[in-house]
BATISE-586191 format. One record per atom (N, C-alpha, C): residue number from 1; x, y, z; chain; residue in three letters; atom name. Coordinates in Angstrom, 3 decimals, always signed. Last residue first. Layout:
   n       xx       yy       zz chain res atom
 NUM        X        Y        Z     A ala   CA
...
This chain:
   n       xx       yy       zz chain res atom
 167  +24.743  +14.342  -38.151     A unk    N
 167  +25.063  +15.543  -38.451     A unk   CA
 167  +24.447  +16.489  -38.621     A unk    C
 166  +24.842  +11.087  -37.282     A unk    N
 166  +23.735  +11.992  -37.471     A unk   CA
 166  +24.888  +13.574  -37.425     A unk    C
 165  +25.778   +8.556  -36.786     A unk    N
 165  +26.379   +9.772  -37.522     A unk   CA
 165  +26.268  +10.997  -37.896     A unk    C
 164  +24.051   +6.785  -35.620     A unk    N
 164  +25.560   +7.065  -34.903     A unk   CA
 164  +25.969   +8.327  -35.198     A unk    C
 163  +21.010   +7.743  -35.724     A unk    N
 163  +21.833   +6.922  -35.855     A unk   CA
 163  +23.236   +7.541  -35.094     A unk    C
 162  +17.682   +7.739  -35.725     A unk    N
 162  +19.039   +8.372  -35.547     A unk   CA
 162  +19.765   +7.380  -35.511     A unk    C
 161  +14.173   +8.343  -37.028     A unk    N
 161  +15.447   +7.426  -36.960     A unk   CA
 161  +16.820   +8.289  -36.418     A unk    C
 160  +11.145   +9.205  -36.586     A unk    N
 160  +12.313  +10.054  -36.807     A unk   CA
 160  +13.428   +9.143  -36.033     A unk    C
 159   +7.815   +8.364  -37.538     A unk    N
 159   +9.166   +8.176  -37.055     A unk   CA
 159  +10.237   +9.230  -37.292     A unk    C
 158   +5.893  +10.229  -38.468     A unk    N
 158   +5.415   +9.406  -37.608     A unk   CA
 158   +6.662   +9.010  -36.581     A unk    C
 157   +6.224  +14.030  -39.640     A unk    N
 157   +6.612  +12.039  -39.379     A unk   CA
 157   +6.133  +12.135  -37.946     A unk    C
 156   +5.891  +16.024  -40.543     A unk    N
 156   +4.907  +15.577  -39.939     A unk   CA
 156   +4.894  +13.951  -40.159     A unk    C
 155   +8.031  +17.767  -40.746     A unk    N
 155   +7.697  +16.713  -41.945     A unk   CA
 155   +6.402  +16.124  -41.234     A unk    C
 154   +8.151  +19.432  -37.881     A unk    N
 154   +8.330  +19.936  -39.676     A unk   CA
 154   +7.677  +19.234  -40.666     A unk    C
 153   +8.248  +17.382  -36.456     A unk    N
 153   +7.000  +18.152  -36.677     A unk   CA
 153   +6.998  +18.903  -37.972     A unk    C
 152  +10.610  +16.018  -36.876     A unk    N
 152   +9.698  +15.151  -37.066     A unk   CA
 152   +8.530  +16.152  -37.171     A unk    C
 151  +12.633  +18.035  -36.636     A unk    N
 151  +12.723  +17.560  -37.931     A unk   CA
 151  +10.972  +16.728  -38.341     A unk    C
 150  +11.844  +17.990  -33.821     A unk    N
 150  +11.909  +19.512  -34.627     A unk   CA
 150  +11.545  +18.937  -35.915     A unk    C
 149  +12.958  +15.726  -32.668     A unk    N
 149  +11.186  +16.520  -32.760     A unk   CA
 149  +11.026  +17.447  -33.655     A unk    C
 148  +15.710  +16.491  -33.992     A unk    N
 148  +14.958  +15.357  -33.763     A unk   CA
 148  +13.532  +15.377  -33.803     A unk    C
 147  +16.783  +18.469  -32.357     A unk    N
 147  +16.789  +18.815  -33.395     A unk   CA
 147  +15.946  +17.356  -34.368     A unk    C
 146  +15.853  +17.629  -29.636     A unk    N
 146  +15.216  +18.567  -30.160     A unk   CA
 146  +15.334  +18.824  -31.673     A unk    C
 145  +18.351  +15.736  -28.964     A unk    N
 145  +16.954  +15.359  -29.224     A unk   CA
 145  +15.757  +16.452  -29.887     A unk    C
 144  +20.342  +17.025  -30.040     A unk    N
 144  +19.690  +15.961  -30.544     A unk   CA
 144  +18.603  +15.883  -30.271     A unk    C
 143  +21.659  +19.080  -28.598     A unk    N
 143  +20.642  +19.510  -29.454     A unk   CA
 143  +20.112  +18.491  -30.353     A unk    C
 142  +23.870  +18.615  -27.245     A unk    N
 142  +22.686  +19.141  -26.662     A unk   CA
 142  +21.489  +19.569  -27.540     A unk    C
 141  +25.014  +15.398  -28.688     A unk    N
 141  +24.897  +17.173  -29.027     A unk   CA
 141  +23.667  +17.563  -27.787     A unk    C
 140  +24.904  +12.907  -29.067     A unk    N
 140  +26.272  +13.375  -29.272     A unk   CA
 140  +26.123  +14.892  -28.889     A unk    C
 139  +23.569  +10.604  -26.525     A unk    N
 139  +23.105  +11.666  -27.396     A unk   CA
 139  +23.943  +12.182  -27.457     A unk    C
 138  +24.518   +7.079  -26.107     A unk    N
 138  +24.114   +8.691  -25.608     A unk   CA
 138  +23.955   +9.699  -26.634     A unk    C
 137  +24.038   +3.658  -24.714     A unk    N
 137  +24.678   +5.063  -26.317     A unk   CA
 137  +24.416   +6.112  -25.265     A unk    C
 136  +24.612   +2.001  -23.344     A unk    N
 136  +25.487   +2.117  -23.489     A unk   CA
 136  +25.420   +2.994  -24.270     A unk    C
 135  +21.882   +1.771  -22.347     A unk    N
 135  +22.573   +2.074  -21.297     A unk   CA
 135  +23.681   +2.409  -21.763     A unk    C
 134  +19.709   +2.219  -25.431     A unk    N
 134  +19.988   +1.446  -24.460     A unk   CA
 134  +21.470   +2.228  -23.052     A unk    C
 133  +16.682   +4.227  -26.013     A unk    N
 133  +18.558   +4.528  -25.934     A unk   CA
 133  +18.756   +3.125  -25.004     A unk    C
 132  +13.949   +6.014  -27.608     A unk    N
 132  +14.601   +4.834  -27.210     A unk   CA
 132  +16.197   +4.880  -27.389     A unk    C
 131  +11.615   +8.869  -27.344     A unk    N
 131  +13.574   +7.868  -28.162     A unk   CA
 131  +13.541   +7.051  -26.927     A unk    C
 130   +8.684   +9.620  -28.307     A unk    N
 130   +9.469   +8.677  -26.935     A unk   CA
 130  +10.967   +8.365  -27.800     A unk    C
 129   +6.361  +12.817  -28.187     A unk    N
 129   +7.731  +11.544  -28.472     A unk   CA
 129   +8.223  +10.608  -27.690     A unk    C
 128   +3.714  +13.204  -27.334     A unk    N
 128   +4.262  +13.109  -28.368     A unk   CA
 128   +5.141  +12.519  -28.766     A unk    C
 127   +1.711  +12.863  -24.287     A unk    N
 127   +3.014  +12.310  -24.299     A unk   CA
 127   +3.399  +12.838  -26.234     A unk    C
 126   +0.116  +13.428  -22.524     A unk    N
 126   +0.612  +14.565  -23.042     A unk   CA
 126   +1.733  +13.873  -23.949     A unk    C
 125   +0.045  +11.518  -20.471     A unk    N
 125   -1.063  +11.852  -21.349     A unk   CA
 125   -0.770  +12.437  -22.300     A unk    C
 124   +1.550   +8.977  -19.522     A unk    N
 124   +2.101  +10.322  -19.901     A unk   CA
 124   +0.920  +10.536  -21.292     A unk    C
 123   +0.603   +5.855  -19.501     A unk    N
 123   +1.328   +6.771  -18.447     A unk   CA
 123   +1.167   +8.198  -18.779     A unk    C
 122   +0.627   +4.461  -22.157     A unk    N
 122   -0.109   +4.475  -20.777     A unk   CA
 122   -0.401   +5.317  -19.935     A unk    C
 121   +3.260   +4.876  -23.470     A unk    N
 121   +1.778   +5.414  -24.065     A unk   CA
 121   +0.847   +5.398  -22.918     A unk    C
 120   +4.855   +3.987  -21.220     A unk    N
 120   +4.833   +5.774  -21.758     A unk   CA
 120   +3.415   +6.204  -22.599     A unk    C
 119   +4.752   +1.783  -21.000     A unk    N
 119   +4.625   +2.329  -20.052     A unk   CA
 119   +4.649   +3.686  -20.162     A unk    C
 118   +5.090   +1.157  -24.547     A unk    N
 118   +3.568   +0.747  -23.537     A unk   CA
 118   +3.915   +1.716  -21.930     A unk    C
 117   +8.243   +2.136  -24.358     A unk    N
 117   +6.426   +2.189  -24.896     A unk   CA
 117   +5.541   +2.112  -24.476     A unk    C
 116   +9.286   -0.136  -22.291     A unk    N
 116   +8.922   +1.074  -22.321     A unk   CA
 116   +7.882   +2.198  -23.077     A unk    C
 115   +8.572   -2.580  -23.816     A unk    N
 115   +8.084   -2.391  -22.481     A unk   CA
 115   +7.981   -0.616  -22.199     A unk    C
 114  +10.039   -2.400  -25.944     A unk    N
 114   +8.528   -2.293  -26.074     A unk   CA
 114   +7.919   -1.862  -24.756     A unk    C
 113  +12.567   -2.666  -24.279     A unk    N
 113  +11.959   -1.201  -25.164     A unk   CA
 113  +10.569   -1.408  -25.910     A unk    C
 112  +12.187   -5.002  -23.500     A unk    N
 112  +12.434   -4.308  -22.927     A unk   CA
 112  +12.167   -3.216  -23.533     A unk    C
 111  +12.267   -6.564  -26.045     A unk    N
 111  +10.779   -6.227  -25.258     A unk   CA
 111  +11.078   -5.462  -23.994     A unk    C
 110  +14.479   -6.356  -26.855     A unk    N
 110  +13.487   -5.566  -27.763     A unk   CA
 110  +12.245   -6.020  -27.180     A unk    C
 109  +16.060   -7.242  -25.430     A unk    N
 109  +16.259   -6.166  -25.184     A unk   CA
 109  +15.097   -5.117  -25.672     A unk    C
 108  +14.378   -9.895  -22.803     A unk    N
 108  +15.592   -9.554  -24.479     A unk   CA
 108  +15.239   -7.949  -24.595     A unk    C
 107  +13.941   -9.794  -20.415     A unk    N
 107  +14.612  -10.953  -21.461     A unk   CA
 107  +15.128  -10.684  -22.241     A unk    C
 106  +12.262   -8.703  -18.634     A unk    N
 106  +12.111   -8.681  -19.985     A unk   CA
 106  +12.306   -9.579  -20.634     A unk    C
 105  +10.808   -8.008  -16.231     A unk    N
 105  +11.873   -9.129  -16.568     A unk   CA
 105  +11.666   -9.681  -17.629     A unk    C
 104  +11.610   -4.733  -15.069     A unk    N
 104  +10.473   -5.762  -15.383     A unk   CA
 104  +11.838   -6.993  -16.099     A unk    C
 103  +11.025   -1.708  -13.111     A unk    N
 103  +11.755   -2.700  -13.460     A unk   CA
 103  +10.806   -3.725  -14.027     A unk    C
 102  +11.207   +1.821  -13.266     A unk    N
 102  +10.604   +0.593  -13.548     A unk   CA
 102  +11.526   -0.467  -13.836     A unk    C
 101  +12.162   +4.984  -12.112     A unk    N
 101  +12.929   +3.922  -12.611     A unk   CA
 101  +11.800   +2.818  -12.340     A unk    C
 100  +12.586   +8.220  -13.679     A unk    N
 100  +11.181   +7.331  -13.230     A unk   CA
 100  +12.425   +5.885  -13.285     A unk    C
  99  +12.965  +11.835  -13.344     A unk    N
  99  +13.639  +10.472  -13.728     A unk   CA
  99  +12.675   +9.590  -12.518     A unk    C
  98  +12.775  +14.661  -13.190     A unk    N
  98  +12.277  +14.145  -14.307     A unk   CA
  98  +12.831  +12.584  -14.782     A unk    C
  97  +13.758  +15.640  -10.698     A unk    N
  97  +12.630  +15.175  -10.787     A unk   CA
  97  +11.489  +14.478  -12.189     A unk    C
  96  +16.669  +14.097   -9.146     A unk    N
  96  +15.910  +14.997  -10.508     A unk   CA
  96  +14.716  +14.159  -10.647     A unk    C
  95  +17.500  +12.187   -8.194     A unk    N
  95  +17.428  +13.418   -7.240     A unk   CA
  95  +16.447  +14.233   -7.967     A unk    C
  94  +19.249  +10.281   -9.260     A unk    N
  94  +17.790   +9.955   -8.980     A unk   CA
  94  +17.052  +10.993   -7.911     A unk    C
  93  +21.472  +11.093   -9.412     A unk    N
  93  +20.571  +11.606  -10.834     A unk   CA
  93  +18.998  +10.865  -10.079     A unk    C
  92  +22.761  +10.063   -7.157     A unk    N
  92  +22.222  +11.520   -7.605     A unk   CA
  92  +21.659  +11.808   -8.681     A unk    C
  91  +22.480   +7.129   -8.271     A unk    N
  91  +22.119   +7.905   -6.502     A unk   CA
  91  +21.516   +9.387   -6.723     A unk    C
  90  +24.225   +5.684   -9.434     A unk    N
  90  +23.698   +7.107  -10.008     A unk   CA
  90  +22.343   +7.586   -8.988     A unk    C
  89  +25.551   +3.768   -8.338     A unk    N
  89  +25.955   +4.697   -9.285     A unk   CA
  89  +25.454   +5.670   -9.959     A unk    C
  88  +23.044   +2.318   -7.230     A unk    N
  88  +23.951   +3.649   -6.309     A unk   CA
  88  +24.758   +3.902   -7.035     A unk    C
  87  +21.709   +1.274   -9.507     A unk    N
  87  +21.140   +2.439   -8.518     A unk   CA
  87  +22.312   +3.196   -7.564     A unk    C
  86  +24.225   -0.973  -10.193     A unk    N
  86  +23.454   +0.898  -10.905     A unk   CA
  86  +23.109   +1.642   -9.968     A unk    C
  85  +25.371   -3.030   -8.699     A unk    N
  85  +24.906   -1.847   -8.494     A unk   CA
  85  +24.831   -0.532   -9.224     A unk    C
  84  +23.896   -6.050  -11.081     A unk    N
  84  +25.034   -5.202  -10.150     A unk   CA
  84  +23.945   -3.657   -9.701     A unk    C
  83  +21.567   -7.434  -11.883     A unk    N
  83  +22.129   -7.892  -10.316     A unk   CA
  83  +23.393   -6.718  -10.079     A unk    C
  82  +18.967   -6.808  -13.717     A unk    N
  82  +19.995   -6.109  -13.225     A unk   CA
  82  +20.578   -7.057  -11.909     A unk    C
  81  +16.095   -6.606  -14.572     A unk    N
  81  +16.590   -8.047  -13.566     A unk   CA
  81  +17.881   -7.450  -13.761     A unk    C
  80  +16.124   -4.073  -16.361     A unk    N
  80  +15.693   -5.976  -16.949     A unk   CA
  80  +16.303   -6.500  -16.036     A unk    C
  79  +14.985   -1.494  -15.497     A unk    N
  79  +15.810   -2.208  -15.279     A unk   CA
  79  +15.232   -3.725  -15.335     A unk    C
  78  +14.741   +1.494  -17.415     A unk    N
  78  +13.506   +0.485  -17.119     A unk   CA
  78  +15.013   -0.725  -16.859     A unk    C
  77  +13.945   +4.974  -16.794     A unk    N
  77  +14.795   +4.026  -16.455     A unk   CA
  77  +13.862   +2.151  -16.658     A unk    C
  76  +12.592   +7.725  -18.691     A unk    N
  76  +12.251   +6.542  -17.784     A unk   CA
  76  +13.127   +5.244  -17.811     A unk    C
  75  +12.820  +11.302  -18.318     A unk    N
  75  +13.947   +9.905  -18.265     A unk   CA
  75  +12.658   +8.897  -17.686     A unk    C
  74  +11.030  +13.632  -19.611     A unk    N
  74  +11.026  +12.684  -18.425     A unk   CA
  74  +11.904  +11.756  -18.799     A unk    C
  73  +11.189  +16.718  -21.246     A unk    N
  73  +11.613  +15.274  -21.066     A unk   CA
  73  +11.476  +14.999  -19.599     A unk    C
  72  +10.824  +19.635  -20.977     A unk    N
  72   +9.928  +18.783  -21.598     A unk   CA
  72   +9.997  +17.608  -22.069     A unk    C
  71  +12.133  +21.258  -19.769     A unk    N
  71  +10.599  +21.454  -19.850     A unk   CA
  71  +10.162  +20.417  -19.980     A unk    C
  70  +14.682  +20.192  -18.956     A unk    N
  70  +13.819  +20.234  -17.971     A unk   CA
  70  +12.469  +21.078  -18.197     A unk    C
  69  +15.778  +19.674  -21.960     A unk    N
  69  +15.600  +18.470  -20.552     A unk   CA
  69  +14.314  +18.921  -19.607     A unk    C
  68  +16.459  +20.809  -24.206     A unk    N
  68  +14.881  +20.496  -23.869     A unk   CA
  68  +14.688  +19.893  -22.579     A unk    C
  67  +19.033  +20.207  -24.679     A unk    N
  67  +18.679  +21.977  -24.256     A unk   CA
  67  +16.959  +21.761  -24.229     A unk    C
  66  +20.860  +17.793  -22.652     A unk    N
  66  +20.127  +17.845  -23.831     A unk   CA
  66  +19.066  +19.125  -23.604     A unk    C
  65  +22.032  +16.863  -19.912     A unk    N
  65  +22.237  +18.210  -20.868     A unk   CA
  65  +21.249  +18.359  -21.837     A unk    C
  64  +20.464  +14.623  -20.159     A unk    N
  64  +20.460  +15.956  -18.796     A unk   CA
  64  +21.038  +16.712  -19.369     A unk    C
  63  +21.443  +12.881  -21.743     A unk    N
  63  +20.219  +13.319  -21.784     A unk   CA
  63  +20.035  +14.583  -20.843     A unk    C
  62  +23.746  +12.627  -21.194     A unk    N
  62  +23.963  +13.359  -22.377     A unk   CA
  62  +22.174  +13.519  -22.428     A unk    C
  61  +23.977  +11.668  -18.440     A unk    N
  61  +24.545  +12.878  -18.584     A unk   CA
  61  +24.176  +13.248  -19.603     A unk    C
  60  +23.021   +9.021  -19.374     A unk    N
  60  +22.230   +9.365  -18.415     A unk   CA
  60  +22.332  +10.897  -18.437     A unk    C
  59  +25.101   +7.738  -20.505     A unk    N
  59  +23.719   +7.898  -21.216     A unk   CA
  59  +22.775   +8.898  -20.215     A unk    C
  58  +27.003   +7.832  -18.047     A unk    N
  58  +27.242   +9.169  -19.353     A unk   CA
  58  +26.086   +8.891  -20.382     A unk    C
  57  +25.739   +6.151  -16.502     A unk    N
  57  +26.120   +7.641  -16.241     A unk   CA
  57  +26.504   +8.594  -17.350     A unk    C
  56  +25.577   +3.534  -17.608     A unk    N
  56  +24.374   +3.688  -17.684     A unk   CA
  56  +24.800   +5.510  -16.636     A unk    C
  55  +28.468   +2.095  -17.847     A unk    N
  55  +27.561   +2.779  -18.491     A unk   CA
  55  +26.697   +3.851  -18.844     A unk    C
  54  +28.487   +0.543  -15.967     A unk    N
  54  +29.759   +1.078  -16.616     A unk   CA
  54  +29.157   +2.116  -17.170     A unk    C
  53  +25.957   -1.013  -14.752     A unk    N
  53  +26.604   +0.248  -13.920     A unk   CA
  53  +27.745   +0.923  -14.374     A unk    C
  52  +24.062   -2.293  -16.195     A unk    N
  52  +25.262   -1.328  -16.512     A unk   CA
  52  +25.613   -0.455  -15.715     A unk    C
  51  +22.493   -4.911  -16.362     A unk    N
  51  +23.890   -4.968  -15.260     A unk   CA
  51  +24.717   -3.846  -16.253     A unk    C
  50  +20.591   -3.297  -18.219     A unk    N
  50  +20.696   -4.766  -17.665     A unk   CA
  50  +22.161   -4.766  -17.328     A unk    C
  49  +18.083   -1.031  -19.456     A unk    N
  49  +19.202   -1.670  -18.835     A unk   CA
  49  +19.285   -3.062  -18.286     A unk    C
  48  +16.922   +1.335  -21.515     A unk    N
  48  +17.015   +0.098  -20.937     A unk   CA
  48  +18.238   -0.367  -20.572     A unk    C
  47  +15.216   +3.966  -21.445     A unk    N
  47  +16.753   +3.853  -21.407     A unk   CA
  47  +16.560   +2.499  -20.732     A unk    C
  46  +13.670   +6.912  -23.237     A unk    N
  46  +13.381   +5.669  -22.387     A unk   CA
  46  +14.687   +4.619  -22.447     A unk    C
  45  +12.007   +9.708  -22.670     A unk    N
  45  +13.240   +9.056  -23.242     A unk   CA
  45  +13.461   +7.806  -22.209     A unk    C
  44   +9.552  +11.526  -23.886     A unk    N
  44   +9.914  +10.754  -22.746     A unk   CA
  44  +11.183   +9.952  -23.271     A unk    C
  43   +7.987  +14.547  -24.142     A unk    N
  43   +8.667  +13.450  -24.629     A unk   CA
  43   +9.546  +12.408  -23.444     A unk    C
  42   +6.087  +15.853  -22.464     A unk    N
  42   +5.903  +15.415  -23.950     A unk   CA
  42   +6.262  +14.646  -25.025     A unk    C
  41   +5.190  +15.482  -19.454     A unk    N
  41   +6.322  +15.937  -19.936     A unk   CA
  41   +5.434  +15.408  -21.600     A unk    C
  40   +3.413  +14.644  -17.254     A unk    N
  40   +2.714  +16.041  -17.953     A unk   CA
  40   +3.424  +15.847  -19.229     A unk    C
  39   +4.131  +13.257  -14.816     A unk    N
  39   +3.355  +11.848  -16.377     A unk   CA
  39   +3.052  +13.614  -17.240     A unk    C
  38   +6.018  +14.970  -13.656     A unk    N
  38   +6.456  +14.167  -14.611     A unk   CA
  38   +5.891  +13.466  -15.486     A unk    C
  37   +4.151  +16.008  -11.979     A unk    N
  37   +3.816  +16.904  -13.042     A unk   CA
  37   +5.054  +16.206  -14.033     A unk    C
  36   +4.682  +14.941   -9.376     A unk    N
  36   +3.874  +14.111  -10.182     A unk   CA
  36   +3.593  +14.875  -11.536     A unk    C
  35   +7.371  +15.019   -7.467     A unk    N
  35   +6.766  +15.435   -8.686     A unk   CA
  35   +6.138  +14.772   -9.516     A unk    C
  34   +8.473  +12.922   -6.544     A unk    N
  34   +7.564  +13.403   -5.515     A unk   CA
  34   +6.646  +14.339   -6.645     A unk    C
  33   +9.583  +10.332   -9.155     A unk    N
  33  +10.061  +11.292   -7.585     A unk   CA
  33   +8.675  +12.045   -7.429     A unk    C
  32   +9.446   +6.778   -8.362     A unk    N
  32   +9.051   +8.231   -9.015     A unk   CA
  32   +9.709   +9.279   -8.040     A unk    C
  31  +10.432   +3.286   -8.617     A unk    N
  31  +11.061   +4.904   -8.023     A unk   CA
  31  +10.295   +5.729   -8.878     A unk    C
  30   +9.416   +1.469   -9.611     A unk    N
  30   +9.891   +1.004   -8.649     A unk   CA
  30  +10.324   +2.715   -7.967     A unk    C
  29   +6.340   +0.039  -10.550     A unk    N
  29   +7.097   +1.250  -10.972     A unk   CA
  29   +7.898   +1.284  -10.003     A unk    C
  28   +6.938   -3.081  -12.824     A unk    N
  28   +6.754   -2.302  -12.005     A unk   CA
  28   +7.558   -0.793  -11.955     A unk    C
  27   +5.268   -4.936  -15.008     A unk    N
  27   +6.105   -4.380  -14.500     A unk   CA
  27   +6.217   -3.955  -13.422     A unk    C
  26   +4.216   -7.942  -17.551     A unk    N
  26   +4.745   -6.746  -16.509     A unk   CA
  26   +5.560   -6.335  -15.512     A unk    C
  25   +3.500   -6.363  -20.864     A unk    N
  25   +4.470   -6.773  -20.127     A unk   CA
  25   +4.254   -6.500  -18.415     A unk    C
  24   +1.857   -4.052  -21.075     A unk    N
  24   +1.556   -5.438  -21.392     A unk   CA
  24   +2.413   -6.721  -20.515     A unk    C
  23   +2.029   -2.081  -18.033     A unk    N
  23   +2.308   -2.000  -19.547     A unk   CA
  23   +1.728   -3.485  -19.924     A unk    C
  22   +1.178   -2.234  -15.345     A unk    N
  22   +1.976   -0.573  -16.111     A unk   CA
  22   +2.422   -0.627  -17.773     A unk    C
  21   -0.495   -2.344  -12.957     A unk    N
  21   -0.248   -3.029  -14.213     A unk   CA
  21   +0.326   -2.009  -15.458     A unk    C
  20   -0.212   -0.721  -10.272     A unk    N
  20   -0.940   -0.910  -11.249     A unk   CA
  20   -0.239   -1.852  -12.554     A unk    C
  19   +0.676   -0.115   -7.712     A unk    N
  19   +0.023   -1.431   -7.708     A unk   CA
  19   -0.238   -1.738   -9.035     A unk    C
  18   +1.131   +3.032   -8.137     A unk    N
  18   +2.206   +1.854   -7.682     A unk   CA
  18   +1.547   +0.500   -7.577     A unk    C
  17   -0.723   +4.034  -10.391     A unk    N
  17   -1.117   +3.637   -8.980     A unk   CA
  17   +0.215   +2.938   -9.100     A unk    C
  16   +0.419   +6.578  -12.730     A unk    N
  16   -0.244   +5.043  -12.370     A unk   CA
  16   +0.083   +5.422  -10.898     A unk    C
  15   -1.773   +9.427  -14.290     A unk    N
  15   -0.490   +8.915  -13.597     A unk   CA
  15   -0.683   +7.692  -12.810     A unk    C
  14   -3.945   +8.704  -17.186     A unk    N
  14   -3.555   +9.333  -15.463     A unk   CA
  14   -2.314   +8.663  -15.025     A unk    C
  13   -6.109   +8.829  -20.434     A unk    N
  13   -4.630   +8.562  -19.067     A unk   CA
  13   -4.250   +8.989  -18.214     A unk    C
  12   -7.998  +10.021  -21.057     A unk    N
  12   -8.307   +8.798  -20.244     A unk   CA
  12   -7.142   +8.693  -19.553     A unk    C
  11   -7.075  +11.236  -23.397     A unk    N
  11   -7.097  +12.058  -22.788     A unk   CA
  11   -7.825  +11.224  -21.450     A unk    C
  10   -4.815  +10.828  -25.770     A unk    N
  10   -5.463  +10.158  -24.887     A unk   CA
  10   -5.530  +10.755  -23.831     A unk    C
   9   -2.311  +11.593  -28.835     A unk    N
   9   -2.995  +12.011  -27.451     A unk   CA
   9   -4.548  +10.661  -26.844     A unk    C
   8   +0.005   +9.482  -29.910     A unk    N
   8   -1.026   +9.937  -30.421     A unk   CA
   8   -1.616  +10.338  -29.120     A unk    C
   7   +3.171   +9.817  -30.750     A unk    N
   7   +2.273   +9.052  -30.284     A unk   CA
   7   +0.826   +9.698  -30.210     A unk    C
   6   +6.076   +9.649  -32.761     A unk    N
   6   +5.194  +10.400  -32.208     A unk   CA
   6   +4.020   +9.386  -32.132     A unk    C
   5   +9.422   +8.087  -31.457     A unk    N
   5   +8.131   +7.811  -32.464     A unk   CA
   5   +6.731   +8.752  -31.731     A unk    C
   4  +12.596   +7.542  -32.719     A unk    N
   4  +11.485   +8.560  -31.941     A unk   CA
   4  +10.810   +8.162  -32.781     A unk    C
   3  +15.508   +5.763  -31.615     A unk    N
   3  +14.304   +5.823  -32.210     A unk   CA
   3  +13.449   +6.981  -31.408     A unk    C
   2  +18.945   +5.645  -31.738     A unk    N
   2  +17.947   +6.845  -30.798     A unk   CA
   2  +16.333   +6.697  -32.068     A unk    C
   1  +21.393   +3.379  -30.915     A unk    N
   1  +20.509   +4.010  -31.865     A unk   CA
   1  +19.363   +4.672  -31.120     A unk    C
């Protein structure tokens, strides 16, 4: 399931210190890439994991297509104590400069995606949307997520729900 929730500006936020306390929960930031104009992006899509290296490449593909990717999404990877090898199953997506990987030791899945929240309201000044995706869904259309923000600025929602069936 693909939650979006618009967030409210803060103009105090700065890109974190690798030492820093990165959400309530905590965490860490374990990989940025060299591009720091990633805390800029507007929406952030946030993808929890825990031992998916089956997985966690075609959630990963349907966001990189998605026809908003490289203005105006940041991927943030958040790995719950993971013991298999993800990271080198996707080696090359960690090449793109709009992908952040944090790890923290969540426990359950729904503080793992709180976790992400908090590291996005924190983090990403600019921030408006965040969907939430665990390792195993993906976005059916290059035009979900946008058609998504789109729907939510139109109606001037707070939330904008997706589901499996979305048409």
């Amino acid at each position: 399931m693909l939650i979006g929730s618009k967030m409210t500006k803060n103009s105090t936020m700065q890109a974190p210190a690798p030492s820093k306390i990165l959400s309530r929960l905590d965490c860490a930031l374990v990989y940025t890439p060299i591009d720091k104009d990633v805390f800029d992006k507007k929406i952030v899509v946030g993808v929890c994991m825990h031992n998916s290296v089956d997985t966690i490449r075609k959630c990963l593909i349907s966001i990189m297509e998605q026809d908003i990717f490289s203005s105006d999404v940041a991927i943030v990877l958040l790995d719950d104590s993971s013991t298999d090898n993800w990271k080198e199953s996707i080696q090359d997506f960690l090449l793109f400069p709009n992908i952040l990987v944090i790890s923290a030791n969540a426990g359950t899945p729904s503080r793992a995606r709180n976790t992400i929240l908090d590291f996005a309201d924190i983090n990403f000044p600019n921030l408006q949307w965040v969907a939430r995706l665990d390792s195993d869904d993906y976005l059916s259309s290059p035009q979900a997520l946008s058609t998504m923000c789109q729907a939510g600025e139109k109606n001037n929602a707070k939330y904008v729900l997706g589901g499996n069936n979305l048409t």
